[in-house]
Backbone and ligand atoms as CSV (ligand in chain L), in Angstrom:
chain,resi,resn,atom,element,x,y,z
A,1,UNK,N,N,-7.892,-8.023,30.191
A,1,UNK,CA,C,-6.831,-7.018,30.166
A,1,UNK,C,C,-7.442,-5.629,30.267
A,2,UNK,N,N,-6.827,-5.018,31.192
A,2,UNK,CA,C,-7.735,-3.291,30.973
A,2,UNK,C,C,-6.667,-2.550,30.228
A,3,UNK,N,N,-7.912,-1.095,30.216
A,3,UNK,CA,C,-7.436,-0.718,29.061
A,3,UNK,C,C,-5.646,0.021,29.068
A,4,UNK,N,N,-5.618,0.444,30.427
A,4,UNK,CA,C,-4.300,1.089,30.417
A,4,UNK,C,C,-2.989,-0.198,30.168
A,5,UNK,N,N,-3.383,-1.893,30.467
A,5,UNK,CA,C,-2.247,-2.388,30.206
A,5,UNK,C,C,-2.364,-2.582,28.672
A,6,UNK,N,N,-3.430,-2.268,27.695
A,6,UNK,CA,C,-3.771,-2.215,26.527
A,6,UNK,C,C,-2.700,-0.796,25.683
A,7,UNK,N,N,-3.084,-0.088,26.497
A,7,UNK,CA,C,-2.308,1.260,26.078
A,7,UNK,C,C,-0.571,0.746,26.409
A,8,UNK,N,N,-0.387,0.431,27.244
A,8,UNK,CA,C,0.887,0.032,27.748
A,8,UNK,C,C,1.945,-0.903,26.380
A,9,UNK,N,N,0.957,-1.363,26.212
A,9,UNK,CA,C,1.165,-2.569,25.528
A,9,UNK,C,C,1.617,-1.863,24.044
A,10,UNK,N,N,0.571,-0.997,23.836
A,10,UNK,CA,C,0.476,-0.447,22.538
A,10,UNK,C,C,1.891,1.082,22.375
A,11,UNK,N,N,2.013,1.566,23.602
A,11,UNK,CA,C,2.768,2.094,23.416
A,11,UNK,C,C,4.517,1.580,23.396
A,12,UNK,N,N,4.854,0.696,24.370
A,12,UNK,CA,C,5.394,-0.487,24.372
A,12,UNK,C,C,5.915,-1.238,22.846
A,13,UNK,N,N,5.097,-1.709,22.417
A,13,UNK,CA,C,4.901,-2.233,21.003
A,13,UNK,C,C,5.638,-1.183,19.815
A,14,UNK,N,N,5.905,-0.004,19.955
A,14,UNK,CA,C,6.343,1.169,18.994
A,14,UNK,C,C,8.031,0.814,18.996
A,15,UNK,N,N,8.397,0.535,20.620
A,15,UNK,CA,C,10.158,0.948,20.845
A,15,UNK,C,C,10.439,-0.617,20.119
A,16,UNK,N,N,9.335,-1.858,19.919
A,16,UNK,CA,C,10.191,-2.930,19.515
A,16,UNK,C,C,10.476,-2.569,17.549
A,17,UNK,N,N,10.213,-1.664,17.235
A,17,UNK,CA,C,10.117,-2.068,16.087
A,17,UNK,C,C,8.773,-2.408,14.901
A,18,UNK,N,N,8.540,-3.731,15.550
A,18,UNK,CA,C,7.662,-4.630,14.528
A,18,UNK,C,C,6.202,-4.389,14.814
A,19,UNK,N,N,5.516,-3.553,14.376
A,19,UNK,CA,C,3.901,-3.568,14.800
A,19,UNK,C,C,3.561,-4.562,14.450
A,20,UNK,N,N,3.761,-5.740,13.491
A,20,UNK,CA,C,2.711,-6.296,13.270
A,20,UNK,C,C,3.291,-7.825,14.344
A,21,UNK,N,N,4.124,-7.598,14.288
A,21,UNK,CA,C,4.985,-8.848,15.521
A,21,UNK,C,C,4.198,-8.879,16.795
A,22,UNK,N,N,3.796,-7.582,17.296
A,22,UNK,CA,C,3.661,-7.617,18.523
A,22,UNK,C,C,2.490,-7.103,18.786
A,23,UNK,N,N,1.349,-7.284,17.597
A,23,UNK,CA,C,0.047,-6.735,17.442
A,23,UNK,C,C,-0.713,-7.909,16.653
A,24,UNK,N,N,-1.015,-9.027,17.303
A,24,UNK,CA,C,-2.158,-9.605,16.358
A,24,UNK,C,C,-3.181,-9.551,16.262
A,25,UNK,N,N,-4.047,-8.320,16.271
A,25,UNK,CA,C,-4.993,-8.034,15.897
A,25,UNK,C,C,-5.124,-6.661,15.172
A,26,UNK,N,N,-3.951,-5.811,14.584
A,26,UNK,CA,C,-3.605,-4.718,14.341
A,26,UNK,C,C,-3.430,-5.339,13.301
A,27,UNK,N,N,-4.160,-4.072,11.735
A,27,UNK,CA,C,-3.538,-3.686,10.114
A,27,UNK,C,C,-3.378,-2.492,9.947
A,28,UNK,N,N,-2.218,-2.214,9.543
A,28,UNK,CA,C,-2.142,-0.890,9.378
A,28,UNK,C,C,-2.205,-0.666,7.323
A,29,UNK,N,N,-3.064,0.400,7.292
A,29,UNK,CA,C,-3.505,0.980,6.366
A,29,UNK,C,C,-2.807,2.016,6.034
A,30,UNK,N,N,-1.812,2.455,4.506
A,30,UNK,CA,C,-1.551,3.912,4.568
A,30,UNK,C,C,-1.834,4.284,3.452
A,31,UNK,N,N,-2.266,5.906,3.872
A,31,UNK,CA,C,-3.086,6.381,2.631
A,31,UNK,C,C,-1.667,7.866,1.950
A,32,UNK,N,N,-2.139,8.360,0.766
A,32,UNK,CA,C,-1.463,9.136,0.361
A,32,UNK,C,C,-2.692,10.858,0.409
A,33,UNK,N,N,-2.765,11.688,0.820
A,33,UNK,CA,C,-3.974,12.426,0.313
A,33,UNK,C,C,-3.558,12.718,-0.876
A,34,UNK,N,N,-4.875,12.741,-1.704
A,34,UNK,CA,C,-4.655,13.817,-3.257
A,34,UNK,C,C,-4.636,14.964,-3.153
A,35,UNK,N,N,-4.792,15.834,-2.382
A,35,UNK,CA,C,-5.062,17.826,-2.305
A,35,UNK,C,C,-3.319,17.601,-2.070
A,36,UNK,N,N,-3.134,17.229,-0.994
A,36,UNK,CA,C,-2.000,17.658,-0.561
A,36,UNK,C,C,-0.197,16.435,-0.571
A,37,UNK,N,N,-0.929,15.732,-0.590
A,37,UNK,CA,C,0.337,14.818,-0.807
A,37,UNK,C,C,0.480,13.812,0.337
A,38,UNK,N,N,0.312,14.321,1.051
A,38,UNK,CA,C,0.944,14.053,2.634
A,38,UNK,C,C,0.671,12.226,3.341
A,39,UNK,N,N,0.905,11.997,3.474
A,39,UNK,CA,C,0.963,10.554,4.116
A,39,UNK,C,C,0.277,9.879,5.293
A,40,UNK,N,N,-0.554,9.476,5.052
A,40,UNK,CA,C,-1.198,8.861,6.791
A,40,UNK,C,C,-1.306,7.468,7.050
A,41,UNK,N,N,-1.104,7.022,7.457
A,41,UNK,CA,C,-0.960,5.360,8.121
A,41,UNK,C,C,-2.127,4.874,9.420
A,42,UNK,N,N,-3.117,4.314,9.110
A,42,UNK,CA,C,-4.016,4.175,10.244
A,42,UNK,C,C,-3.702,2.332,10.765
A,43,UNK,N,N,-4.174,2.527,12.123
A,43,UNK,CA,C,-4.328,1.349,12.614
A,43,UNK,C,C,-5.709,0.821,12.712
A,44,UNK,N,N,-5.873,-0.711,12.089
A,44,UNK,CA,C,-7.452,-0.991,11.921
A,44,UNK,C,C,-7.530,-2.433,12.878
A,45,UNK,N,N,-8.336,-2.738,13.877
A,45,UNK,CA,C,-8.635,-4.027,14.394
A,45,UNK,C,C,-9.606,-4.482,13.669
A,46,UNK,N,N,-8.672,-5.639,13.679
A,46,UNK,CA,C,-9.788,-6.883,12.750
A,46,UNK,C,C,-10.778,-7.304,12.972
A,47,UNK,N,N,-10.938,-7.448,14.845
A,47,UNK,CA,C,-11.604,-7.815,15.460
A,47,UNK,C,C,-13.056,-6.762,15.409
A,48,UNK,N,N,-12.883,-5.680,15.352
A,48,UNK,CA,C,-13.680,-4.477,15.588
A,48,UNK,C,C,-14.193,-3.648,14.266
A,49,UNK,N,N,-12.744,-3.180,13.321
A,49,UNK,CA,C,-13.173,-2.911,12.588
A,49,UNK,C,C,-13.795,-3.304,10.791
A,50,UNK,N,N,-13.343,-4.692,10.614
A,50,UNK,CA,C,-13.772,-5.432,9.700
A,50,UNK,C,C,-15.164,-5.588,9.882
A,51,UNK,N,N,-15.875,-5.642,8.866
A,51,UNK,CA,C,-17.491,-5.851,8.619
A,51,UNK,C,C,-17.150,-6.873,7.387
A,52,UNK,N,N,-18.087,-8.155,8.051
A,52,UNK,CA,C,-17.924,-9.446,6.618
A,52,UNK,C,C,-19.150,-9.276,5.675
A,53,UNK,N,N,-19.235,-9.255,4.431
A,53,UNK,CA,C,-20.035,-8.849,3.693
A,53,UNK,C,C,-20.223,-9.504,2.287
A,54,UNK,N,N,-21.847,-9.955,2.374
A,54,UNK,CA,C,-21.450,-11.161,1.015
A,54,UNK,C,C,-21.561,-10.567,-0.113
A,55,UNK,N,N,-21.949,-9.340,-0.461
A,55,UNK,CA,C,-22.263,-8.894,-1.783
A,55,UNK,C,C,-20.990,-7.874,-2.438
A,56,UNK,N,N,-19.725,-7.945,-1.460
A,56,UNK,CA,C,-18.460,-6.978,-2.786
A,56,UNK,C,C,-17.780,-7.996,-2.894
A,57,UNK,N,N,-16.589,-7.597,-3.794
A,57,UNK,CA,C,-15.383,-7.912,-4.070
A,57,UNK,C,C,-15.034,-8.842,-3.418
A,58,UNK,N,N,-15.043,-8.581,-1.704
A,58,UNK,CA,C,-14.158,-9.482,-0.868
A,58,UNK,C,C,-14.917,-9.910,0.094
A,59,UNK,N,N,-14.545,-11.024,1.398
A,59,UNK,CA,C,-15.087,-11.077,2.223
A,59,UNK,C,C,-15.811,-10.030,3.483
A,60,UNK,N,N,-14.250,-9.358,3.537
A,60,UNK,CA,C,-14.802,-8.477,4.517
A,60,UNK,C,C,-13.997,-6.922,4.015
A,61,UNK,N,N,-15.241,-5.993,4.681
A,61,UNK,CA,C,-14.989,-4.713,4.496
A,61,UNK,C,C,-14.607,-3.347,5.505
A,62,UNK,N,N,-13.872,-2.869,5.076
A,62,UNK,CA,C,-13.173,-1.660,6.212
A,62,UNK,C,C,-14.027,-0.688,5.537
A,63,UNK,N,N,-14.953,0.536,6.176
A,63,UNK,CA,C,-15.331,1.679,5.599
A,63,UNK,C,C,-14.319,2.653,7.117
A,64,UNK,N,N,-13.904,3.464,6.163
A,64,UNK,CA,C,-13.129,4.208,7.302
A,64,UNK,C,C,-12.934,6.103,6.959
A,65,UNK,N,N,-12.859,6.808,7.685
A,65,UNK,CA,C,-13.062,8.118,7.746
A,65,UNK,C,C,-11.466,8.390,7.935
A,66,UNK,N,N,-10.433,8.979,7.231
A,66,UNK,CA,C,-9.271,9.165,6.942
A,66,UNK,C,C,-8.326,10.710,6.832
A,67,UNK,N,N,-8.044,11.111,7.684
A,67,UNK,CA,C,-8.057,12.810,7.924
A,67,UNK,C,C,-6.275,12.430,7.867
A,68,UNK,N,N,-6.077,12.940,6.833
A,68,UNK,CA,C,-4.636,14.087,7.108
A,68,UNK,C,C,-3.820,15.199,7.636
A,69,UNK,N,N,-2.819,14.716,8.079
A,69,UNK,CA,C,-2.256,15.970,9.367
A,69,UNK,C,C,-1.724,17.200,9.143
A,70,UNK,N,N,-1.648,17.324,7.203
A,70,UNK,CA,C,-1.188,18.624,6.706
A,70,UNK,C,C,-2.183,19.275,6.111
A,71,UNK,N,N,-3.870,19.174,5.456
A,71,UNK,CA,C,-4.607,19.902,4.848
A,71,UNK,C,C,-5.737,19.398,5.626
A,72,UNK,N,N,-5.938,18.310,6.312
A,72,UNK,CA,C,-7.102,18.062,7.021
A,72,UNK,C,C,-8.319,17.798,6.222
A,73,UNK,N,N,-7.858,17.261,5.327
A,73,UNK,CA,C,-8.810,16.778,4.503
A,73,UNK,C,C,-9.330,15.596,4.755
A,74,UNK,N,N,-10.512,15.222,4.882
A,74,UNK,CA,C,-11.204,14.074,4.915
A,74,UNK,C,C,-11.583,12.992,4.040
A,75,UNK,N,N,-10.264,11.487,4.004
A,75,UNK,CA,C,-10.635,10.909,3.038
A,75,UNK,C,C,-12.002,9.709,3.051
A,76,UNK,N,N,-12.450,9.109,2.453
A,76,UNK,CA,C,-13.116,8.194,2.683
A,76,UNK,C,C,-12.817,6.891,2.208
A,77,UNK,N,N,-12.255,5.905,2.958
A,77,UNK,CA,C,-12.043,4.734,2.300
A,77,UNK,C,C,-12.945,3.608,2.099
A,78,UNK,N,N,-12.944,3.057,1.328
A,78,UNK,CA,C,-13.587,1.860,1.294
A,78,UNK,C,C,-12.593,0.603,1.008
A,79,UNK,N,N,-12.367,-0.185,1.767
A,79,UNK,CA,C,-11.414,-1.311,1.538
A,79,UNK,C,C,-11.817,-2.931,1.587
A,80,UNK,N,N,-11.391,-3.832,0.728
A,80,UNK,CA,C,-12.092,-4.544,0.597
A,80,UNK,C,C,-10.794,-5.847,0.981
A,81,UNK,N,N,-11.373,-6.727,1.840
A,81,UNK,CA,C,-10.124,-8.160,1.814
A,81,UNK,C,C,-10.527,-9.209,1.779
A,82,UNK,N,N,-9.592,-9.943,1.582
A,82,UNK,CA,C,-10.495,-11.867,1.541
A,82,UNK,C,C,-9.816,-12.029,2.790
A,83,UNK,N,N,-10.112,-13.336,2.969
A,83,UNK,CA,C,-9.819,-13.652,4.642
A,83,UNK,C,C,-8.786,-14.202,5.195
A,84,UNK,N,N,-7.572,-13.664,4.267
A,84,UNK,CA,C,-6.356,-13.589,4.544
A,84,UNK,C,C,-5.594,-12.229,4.886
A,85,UNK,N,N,-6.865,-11.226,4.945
A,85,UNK,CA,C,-6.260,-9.350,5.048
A,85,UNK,C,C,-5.422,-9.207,3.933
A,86,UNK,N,N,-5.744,-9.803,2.659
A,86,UNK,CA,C,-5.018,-9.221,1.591
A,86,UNK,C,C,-6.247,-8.189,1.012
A,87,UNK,N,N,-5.690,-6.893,0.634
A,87,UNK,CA,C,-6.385,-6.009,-0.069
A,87,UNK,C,C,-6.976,-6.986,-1.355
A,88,UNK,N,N,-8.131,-7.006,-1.736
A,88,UNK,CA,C,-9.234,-7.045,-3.236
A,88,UNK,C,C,-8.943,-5.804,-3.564
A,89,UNK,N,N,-9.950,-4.858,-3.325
A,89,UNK,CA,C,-9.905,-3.715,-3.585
A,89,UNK,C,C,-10.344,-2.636,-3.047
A,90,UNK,N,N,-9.923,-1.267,-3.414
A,90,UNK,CA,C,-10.162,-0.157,-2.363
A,90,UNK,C,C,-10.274,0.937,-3.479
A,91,UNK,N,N,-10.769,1.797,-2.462
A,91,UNK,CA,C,-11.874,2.772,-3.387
A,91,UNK,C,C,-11.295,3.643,-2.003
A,92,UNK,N,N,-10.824,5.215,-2.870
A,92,UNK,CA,C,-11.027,5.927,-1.358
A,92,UNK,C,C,-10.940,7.761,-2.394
A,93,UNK,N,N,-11.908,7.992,-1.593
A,93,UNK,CA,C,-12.382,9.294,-2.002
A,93,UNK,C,C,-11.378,10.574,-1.185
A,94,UNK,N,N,-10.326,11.135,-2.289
A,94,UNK,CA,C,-10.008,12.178,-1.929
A,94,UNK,C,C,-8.194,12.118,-1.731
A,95,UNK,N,N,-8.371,10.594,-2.070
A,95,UNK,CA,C,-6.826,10.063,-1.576
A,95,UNK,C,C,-6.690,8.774,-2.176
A,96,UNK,N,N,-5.958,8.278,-1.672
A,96,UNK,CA,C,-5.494,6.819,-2.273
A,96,UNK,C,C,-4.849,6.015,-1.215
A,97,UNK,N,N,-4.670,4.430,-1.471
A,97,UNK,CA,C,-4.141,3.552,-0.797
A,97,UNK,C,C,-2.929,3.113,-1.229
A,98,UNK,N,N,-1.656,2.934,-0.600
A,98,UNK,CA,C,-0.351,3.186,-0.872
A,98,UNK,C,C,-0.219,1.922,0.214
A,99,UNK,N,N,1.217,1.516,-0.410
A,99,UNK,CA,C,2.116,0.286,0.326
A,99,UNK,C,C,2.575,0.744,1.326
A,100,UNK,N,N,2.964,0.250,2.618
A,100,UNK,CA,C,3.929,0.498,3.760
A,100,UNK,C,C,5.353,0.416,2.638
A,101,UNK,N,N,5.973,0.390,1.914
A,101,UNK,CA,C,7.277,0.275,1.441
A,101,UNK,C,C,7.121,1.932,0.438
A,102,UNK,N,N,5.557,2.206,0.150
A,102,UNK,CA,C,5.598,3.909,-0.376
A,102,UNK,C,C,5.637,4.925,0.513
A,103,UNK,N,N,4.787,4.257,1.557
A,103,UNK,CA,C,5.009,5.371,2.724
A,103,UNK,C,C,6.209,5.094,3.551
A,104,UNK,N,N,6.596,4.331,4.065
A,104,UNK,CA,C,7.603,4.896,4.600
A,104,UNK,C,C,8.692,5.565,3.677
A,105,UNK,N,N,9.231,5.152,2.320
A,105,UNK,CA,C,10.554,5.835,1.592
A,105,UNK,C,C,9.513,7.380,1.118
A,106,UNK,N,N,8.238,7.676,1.784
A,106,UNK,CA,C,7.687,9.139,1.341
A,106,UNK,C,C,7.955,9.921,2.480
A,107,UNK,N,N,7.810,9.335,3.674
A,107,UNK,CA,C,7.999,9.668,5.042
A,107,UNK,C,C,9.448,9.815,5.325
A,108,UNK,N,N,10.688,8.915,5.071
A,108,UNK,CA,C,12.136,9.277,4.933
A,108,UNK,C,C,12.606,10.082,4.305
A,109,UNK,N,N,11.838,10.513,3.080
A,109,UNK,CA,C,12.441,11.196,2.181
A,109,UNK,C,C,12.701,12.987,3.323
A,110,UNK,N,N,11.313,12.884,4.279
A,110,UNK,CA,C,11.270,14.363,4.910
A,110,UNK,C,C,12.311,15.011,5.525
A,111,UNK,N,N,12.699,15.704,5.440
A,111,UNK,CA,C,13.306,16.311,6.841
A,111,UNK,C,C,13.075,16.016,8.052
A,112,UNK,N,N,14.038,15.746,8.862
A,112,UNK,CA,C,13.576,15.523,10.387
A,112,UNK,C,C,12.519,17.197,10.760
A,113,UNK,N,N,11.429,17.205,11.660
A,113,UNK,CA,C,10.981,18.343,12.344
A,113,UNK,C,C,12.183,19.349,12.942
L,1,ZN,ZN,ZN,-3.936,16.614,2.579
């Protein structure tokens, strides 16, 4: 598959609704920042960005670099899963890890732009 029917796909994938329906290799991660509040939601491939690792918590590990779109602050996550992509545990410097059911009713709560 190249990359533009990849992009296609991915942009495509937004109007159905369901990311995770129409993405099996997509987790989405959302963080809260601590300075500022603000909300960010990343997309992580399993395939790419998981590292399996025998000495934490979990099987495999996400280290990820986490920037917010209102103070630009740089979080650092460390996330940890067994090999079902259920969170063990997460560690994230500067911010925190929040449910898709916190972020989005944090994200509704906004004003439209
Ligand atoms: Zn912030």
């Amino acid at each position: 598959m190249g990359f533009l029917d990849k992009l296609r796909q991915l942009l495509g994938g937004s109007t159905t609704g369901g990311a995770s329906a129409s993405d099996s290799t997509g987790l989405w991660f959302h963080f809260r920042c601590k300075r500022c509040g603000s909300m960010v939601r990343i997309r992580v491939d399993r395939r790419n960005d998981l590292n399996r690792e025998d000495d934490g918590p979990g099987a495999l590990v996400l280290r990820k670099e986490v920037m917010d779109d209102s103070c630009f602050q740089l979080m650092q996550a460390e996330i940890w899963l067994d090999n079902s992509y259920n969170v063990v545990s997460s560690d994230v410097s500067g911010g925190e890890l929040v449910t898709e059911e916190a972020y989005r009713a944090a994200t509704e709560d906004e004003p439209p732009a």
